[in-house]
C-alpha positions in Angstrom: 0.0 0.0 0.0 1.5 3.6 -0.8 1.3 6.3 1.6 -1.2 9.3 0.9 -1.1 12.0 3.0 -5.0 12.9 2.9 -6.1 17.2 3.8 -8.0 17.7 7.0 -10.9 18.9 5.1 -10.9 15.7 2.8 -10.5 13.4 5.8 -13.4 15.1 7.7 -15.5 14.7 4.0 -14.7 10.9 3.5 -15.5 9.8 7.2 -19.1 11.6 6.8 -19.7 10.0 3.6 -18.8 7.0 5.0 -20.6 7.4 8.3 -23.7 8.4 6.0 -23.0 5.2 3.9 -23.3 3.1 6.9 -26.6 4.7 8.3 -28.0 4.3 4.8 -27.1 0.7 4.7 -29.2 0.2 8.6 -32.2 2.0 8.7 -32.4 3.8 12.2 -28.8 3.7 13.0 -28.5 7.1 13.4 -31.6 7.6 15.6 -30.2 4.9 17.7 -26.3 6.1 17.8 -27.8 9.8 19.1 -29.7 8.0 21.4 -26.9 5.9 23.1 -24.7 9.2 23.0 -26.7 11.0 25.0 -27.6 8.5 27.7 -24.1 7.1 27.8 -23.2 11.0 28.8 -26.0 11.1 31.3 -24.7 7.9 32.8 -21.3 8.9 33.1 -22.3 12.1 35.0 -25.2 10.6 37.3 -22.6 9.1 39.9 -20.5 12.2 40.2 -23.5 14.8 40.5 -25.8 12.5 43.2 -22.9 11.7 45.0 -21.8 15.2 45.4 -25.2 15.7 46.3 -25.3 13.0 48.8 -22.2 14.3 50.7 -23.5 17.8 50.7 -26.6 16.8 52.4 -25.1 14.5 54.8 -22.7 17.5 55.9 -25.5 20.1 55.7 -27.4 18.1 58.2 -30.7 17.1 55.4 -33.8 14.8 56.6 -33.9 11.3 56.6 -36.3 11.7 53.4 -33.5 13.5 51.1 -31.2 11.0 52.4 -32.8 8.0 51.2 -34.2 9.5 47.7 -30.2 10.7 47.4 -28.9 6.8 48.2 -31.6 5.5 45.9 -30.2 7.6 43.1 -26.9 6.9 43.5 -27.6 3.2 43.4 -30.8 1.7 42.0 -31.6 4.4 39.9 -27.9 4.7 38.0 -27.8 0.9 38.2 -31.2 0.4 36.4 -30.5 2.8 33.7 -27.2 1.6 32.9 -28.1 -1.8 32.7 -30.7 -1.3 30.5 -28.5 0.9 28.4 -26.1 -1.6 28.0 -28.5 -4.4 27.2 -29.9 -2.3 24.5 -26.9 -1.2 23.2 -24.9 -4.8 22.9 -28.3 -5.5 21.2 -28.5 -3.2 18.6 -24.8 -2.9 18.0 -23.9 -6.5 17.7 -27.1 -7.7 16.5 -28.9 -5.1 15.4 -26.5 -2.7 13.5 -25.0 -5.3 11.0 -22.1 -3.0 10.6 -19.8 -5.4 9.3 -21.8 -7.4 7.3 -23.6 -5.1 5.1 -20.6 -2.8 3.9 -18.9 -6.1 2.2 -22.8 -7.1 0.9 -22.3 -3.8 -0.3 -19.1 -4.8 -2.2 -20.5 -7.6 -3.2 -23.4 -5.8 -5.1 -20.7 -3.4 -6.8 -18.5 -6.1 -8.0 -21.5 -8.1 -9.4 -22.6 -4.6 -11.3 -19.1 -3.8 -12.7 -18.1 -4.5 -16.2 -17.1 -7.6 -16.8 -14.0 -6.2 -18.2 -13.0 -5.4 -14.4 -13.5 -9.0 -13.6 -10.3 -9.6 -15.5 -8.4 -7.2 -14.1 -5.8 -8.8 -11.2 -5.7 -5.2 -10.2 -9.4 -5.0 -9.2 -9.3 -8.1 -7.6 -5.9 -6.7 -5.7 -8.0 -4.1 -4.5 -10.2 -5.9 -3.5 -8.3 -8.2 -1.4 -7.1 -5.6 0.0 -9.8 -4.2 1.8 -10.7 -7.4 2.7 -7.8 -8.2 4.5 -8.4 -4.5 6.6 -11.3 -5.7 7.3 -10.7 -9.5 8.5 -7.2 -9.0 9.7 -6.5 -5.3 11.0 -10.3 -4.9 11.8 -10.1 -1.8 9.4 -11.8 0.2 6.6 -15.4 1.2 6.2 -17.3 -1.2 9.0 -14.3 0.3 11.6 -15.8 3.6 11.1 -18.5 2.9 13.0 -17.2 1.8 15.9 -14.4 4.7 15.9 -16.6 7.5 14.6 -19.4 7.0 17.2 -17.5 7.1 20.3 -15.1 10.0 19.0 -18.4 12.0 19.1 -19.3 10.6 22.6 -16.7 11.1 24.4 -16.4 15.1 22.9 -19.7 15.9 24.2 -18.1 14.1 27.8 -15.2 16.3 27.5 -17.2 19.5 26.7 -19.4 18.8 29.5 -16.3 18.3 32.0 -14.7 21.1 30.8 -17.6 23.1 31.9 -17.3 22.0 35.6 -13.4 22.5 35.3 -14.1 26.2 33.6 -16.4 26.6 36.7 -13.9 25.3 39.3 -11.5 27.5 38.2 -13.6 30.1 38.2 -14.1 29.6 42.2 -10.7 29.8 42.2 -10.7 33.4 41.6 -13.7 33.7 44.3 -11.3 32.0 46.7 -8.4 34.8 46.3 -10.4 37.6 45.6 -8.6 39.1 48.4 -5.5 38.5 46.5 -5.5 38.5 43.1 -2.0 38.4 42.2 -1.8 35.3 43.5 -5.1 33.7 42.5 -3.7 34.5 38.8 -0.4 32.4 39.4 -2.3 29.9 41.1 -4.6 29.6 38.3 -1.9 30.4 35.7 0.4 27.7 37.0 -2.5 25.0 37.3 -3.6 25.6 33.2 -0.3 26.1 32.2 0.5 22.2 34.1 -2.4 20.8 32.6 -1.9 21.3 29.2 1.1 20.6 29.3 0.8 16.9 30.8 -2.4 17.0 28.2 0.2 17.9 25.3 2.7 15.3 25.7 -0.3 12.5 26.4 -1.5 13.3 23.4 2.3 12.9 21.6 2.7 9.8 23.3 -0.5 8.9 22.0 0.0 10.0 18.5 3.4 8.8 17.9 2.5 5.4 19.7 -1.0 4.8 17.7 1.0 5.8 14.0 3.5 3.2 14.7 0.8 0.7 15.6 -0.7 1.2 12.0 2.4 0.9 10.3 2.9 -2.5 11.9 -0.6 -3.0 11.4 -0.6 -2.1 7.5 3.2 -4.1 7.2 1.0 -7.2 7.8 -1.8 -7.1 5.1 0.3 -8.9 2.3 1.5 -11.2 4.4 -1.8 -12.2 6.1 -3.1 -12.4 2.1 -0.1 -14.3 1.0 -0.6 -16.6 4.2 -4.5 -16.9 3.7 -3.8 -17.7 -0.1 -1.3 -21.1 0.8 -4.0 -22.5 3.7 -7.2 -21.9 1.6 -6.6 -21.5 -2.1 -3.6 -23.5 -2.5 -3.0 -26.2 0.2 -7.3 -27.4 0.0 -7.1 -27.7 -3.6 -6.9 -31.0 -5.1 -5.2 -30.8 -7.9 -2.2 -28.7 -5.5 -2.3 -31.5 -3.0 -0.8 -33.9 -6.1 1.6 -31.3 -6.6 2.8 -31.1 -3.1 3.5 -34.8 -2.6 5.0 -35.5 -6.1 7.2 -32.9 -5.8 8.0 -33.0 -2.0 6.9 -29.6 -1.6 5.9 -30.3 2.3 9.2 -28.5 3.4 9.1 -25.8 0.7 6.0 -25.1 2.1 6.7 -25.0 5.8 9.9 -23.3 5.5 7.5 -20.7 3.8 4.7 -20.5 6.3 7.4 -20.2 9.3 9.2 -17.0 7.6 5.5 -15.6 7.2 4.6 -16.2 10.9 7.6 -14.9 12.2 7.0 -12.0 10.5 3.9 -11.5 11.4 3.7 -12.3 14.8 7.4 -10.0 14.7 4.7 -6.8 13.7 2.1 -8.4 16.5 4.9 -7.7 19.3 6.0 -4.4 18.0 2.5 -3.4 18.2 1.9 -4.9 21.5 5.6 -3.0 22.8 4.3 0.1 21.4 1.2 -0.1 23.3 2.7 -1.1 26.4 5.0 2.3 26.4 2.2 4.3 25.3 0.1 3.1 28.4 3.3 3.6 31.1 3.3 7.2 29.9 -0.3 7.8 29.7 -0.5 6.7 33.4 2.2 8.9 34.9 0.5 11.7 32.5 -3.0 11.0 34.6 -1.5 10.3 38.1 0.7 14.0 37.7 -3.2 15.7 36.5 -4.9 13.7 39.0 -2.7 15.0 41.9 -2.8 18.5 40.6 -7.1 18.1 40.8 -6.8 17.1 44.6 -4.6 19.6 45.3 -6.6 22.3 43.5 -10.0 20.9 45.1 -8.1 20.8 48.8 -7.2 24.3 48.4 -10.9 25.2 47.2 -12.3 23.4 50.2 -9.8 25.2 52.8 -11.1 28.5 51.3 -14.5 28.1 51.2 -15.4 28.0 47.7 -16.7 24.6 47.0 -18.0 22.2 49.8 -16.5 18.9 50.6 -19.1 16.8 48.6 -18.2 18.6 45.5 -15.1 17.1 45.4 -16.8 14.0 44.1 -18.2 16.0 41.3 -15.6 18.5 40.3 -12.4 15.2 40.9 -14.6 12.9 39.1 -15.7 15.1 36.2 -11.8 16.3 35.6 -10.7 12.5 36.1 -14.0 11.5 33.3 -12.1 14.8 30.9 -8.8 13.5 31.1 -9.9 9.8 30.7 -12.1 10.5 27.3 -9.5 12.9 26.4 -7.3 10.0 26.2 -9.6 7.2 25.1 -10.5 10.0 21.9 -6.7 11.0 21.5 -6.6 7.1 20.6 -9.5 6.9 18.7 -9.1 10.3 17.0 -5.5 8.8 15.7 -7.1 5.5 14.9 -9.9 7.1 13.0 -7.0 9.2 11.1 -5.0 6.0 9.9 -8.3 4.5 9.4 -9.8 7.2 6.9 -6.8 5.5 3.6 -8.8 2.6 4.2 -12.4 4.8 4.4 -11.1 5.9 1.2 -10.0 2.8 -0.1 -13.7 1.5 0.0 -15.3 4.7 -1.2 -13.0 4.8 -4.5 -13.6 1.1 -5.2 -17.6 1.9 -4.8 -16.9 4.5 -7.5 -14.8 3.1 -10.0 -17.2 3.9 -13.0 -18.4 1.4 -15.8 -17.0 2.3 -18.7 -20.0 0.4 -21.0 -22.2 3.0 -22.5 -25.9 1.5 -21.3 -28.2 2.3 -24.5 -32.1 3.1 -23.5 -33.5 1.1 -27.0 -36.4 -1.8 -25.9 -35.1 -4.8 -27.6 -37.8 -5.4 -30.0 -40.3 -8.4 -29.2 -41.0 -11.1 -32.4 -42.9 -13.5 -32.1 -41.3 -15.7 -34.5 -37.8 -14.8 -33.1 -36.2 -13.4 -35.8 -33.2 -12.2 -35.3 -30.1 -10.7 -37.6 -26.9 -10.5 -36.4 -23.5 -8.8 -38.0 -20.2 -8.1 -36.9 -19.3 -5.4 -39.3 -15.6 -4.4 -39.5 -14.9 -5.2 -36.0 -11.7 -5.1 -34.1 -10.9 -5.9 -30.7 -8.0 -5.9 -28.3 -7.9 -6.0 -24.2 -7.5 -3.2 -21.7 -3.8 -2.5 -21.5 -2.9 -4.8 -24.7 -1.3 -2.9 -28.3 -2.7 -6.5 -30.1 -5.7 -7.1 -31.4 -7.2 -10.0 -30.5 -9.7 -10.1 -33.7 -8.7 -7.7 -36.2 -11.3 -6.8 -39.1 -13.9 -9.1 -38.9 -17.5 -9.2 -40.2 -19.7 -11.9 -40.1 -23.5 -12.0 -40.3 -26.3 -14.5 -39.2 -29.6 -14.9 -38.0 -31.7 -16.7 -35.2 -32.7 -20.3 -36.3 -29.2 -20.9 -37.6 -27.0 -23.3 -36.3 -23.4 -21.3 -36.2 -20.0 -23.4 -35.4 -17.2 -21.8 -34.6 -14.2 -23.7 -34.6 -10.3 -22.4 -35.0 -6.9 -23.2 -33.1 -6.7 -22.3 -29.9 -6.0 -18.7 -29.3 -7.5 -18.0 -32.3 -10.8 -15.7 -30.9 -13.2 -17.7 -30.3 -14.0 -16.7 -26.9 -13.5 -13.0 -27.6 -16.0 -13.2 -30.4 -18.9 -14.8 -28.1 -17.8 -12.2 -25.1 -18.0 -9.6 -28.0 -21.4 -11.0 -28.9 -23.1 -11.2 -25.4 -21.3 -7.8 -25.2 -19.2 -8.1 -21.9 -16.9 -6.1 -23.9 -17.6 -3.4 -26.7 -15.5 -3.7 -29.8 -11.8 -1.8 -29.7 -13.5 -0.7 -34.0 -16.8 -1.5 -36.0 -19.5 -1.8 -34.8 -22.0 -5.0 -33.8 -25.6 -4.9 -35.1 -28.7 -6.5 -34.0 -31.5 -6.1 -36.5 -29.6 -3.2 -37.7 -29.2 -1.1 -35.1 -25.9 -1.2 -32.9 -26.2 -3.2 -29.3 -24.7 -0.5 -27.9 -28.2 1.5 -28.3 -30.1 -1.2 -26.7 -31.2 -1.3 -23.3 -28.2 -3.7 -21.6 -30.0 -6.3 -19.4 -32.7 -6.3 -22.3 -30.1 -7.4 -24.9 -28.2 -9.7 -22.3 -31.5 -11.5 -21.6 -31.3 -12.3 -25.5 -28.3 -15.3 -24.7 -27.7 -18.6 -22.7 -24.4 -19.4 -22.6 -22.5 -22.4 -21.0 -19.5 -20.8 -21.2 -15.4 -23.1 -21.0 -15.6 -22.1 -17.8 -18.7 -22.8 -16.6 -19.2 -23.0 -12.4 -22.6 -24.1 -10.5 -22.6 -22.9 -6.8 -23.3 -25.0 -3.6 -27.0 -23.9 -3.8 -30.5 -26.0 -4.3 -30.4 -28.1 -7.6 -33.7 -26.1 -8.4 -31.8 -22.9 -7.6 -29.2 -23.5 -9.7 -31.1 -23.9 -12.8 -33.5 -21.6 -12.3 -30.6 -18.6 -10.8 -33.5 -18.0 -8.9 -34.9 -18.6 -5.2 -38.5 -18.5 -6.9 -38.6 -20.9 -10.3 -41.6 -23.2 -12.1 -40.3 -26.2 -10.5 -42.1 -28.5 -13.3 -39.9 -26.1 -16.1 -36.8 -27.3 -13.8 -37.3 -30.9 -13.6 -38.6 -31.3 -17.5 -35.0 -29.5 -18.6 -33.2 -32.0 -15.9 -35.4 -34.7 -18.2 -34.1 -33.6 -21.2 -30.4 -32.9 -20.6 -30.3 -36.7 -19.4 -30.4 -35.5 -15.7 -34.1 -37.5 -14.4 -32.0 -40.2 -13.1 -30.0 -38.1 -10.6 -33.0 -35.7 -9.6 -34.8 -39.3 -8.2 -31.6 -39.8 -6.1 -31.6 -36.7 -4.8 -32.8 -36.7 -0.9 -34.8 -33.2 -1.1 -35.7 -33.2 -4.7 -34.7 -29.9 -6.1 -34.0 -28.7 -2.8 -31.2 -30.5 -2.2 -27.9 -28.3 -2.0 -25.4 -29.3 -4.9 -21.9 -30.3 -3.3 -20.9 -30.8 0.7 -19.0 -27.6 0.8 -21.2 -25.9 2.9 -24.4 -28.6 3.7 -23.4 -32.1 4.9 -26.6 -33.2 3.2 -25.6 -31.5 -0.3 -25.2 -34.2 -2.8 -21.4 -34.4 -4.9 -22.0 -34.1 -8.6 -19.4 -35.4 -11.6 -17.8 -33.1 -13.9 -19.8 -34.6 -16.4 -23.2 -33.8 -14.2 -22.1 -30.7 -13.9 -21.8 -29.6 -17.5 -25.5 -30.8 -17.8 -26.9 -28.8 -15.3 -24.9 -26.0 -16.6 -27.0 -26.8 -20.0 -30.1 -27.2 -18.3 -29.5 -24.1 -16.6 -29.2 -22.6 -20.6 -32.8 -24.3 -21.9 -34.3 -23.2 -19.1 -34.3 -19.5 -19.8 -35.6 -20.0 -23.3 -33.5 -17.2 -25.0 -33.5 -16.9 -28.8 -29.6 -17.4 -28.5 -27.7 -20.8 -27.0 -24.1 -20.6 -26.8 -21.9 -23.6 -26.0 -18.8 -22.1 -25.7 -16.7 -25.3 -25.3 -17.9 -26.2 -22.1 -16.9 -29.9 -23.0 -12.8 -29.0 -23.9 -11.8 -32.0 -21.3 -13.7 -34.2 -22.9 -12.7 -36.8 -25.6 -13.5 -35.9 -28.9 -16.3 -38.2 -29.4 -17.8 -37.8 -25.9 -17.6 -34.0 -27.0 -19.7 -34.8 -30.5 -22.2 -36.8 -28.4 -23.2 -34.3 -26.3 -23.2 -31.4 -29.5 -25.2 -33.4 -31.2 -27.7 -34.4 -28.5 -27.8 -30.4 -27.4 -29.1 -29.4 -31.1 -31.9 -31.4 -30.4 -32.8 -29.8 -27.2 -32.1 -26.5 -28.6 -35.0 -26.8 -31.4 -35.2 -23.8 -33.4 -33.4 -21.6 -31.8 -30.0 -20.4 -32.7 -27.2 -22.3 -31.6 -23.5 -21.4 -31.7 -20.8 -23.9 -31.2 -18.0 -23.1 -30.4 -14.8 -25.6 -30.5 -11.1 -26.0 -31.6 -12.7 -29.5 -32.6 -14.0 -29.7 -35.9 -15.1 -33.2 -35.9 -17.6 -31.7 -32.4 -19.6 -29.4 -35.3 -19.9 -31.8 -38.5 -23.8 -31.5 -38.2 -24.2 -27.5 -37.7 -25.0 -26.0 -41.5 -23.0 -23.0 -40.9 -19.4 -22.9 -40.0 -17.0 -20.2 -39.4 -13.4 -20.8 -39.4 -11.1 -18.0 -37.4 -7.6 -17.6 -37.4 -5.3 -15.0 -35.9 -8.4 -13.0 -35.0 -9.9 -12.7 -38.8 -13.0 -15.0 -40.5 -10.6 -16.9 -43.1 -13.5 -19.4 -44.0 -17.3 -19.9 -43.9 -19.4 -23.1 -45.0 -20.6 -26.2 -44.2 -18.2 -29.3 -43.6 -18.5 -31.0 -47.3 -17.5 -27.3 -48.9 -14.3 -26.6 -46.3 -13.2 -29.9 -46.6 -13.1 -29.9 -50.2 -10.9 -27.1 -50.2 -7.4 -27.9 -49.3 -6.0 -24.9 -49.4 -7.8 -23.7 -46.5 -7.3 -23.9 -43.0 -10.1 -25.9 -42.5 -8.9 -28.7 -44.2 -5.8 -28.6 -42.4 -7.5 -28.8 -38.6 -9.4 -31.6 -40.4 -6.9 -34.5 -41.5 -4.7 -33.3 -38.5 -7.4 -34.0 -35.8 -8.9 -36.8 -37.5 -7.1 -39.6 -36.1 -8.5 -38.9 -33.0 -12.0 -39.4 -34.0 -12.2 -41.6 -36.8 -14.2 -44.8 -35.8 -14.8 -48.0 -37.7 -17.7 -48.2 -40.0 
């Protein structure tokens, strides 16, 4: 992370937006957070001022009557509202509040909105490790604002209420020498001029103490993320654990993880060193003010100017100022350090989608009749100088079956993500019907494709869920696709029908699914939304060659007259489409079904063909 010194007046601007972030997020926060302010202040004083009062009767000789209302105060009365204070205020806070929790649903909802092109970006995904790790590890960012920036407020309204008793004890100072004012000046002088000064280099201690605590703090975010990545993405993968015994990486590993903790727990003890010092000076700091109080309130006394009970009031309301000064000196400094990672959040929230969002209604046919072109179109990805497709135009309509087959590298995948328009084209243009996608309204032309993309992943959620990408679905719809994509057999195994969870990762009762399962449900997933478009963008690349062709060939069936695209680097996978579009080094070389390009042997077609053929030929 790079330092960034951030103004006062910038600071002060993202900590309200953030505070204001946070109330927005839980509805009555703020109504609440005023609410425990102010009784939290009127606890705080309630001992001090019926204790006072309690002494002053007792010495001024009051009835039994007074006595007793004055013990009940002091006791039941503080006790009650304290307690019910607290109760309400552990409650709301850690129940209630949701502070940490909604900020990173928050996240969550941004990520999930951002263009895709973001979702390719390891710096985005930096970033937002990042403010995870704050967050999980250093207890920082957006959600620590609300536990820093509420009592900050607190305990100013404590100190500006103390200060007014201490203005108004030193103030009876005066009364006490009015016979000599020269010396109620130095006396007065001397005390202010001691107090701030202890107050001064309390708060130094403070600051200098709380920085360094950051900076250890901050030190261990990459090495927390590095340490989290071995235990949970590396070392519980599968496919790593092979890895690690055949290439005896157990000591590697360790050797690794040991220089991480030491590290680590190194920053842990500077931090705990730091605070130990800062806490040693804090305390001579208080016992030198505290002393300097008594003294002042034993001279006040001896002259007259307070009575003896107000010593409990006037000791114990300078005592409460120099404790909240303290407790806010630390959380003043923490909220300071804190406001990089205040900003951190804030900036991600606003990192702006660079996808123009057109306001066209896709239009509605009835008979699905779509037209699609690519029409001079050129394409390269954020931060490359190559073009991924360079020039190409292609055109075809809904009811066609479309393969697309090439080597691999070739564009294949950056023509569907052109086509489903997670990325707008570098040149050209894309038409639908005419009219560039760029026009249309974006979730209406998105809601024009199914894709079962190379990639494909189903969550650990409900079967029916999963299909559906819905909590609410037409269960019959879901169970006739699992019919149809050859899954009927595994929805009568499963214990809770289409409520049972998919996996063991999170529900002991979830059911394990095969690879092979998998890539169904990802197709059934595809019927069921019923778009004009189907995409299978080589879902089935680990398959054989033949297994591959199978399940083409029985996935044109399901698709019916829709349009289909298929894509594959396997030609032998798209013998049956009509249509087929050969790309090479990002350009549309051929076009034509499989007797026409394998006729031609000049083209590449016929090249991919006799060289993969080997592989699929079977016996007649």
């Amino acid at each position: 992370m790079t330092e960034e010194k951030i103004r006062l007046r910038d600071a002060i601007k993202i900590n309200l937006r953030g505070l204001l972030l946070l109330y927005s997020l839980v509805p009555g926060n703020m109504f609440m957070t005023g609410l425990f302010i102010v009784v939290d202040v009127v606890c705080s004083y309630w001992d001090y001022f019926f204790l006072a009062k309690f002494v002053n009767d007792v010495v001024l000789g009051s009835s039994r009557e007074v006595l007793v209302w004055d013990v009940i105060l002091v006791t039941i009365g503080r006790t009650l509202i304290n307690y019910l204070f607290n109760s309400l205020q552990k409650f709301w806070f850690y129940s209630g509040s949701n502070s940490w929790e909604l900020p990173n649903a928050h996240l969550n909802e941004k990520m999930m909105s951002m263009d895709y092109e973001y979702m390719e970006s390891e710096s985005i995904h930096n970033r937002r490790r990042d403010i995870d790790a704050m967050v999980r590890h250093n207890g920082g960012g957006v959600c620590k604002l609300f536990w820093l920036a509420t009592p900050v407020v607190e305990k100013v309204i404590q100190m500006l209420v103390a200060f007014g008793y201490t203005a108004y004890l030193v103030s009876r100072s005066f009364v006490a020498f009015s016979v000599e004012p020269v010396k109620a000046v130095l006396f007065v002088g001397t005390f202010s001029l001691a107090f701030a000064a202890l107050l001064m280099l309390s708060t130094k201690k403070n600051k200098v103490a709380e920085e360094k605590m950051y900076r250890y703090g901050e030190a261990n975010v990459p090495n927390d993320r590095q340490y989290e990545f071995y235990t949970t993405e590396y070392m519980e993968k599968g496919e790593c654990g092979k890895t690690i015994r055949m290439f005896h990486q157990q000591n590697l590993l360790s050797s690794h993880f040991e220089k991480l903790i030491e590290t680590i727990h190194g920053n842990i003890d500077k931090m705990s060193r730091e605070d130990q010092k800062r806490n040693v000076w804090v305390g001579a700091v208080e016992a030198l003010v505290s002393g300097l109080v008594y003294f002042l309130l034993a001279v006040m006394v001896s002259k007259g100017a307070i009575l003896v009970g107000s010593i409990c009031l006037y000791a114990g309301c300078i005592i409460n100022f120099l404790y909240h000064f303290r407790y806010c000196l630390v959380q003043w400094v923490e909220l300071s350090a804190n406001t990089k990672y205040v900003k951190m959040y804030l900036d991600f929230l606003d990192i702006p989608n660079k996808k123009y969002e057109g306001t066209l209604p896709v239009e509605k046919r009835d008979d699905d009749q779509f037209t699609i072109e690519f029409r001079h179109v050129s394409f390269r990805y954020p931060g490359s100088d190559q073009d991924v497709l360079k020039d190409f135009s292609i055109k075809f309509r809904i009811g066609e079956r479309l393969a697309v087959v090439g080597k691999n590298g070739s564009g294949k995948t950056t023509f569907i993500k052109l086509l489903c328009r997670l990325y707008d084209p570098t040149e050209g243009e894309i038409l639908l019907n005419g009219i560039d996608i760029r026009k249309y309204d974006y979730r209406e032309y998105l809601s024009l494709f199914s894709v079962v993309f190379q990639d494909f992943k189903i969550p650990a959620l409900p079967l029916g869920e999963n299909v559906a990408v819905s909590t609410e679905y037409d269960a019959q719809r879901v169970e006739l696709v699992l019919e149809r994509v050859g899954l009927g057999e595994l929805l009568q195994k499963m214990p809770a029908g289409l409520n049972t969870p998919l996996y063991t990762d999170f529900d002991k009762n979830g059911v394990d699914i095969s690879g092979g399962e998998a890539q169904k449900v990802a197709i059934a997933r595809a019927l069921y939304h019923d778009t004009p478009f189907v995409i299978l963008d080589e879902p089935t690349a680990a398959l054989d060659p033949l297994a591959e062709y199978e399940i083409y060939s029985h996935f044109d069936d399901l698709v019916g007259t829709k349009t289909a695209v298929y894509i594959s680097h396997r030609l032998s996978s798209c013998q049956f489409c009509n249509d087929i579009l050969v790309i090479d080094g990002g350009k549309a070389v051929q076009r034509g079904n499989h007797e026409e390009l394998v006729k031609d042997q000049e083209g590449l077609y016929y090249t991919l063909w006799n060289t993969q053929a080997q592989y699929y030929q079977t016996e007649g």
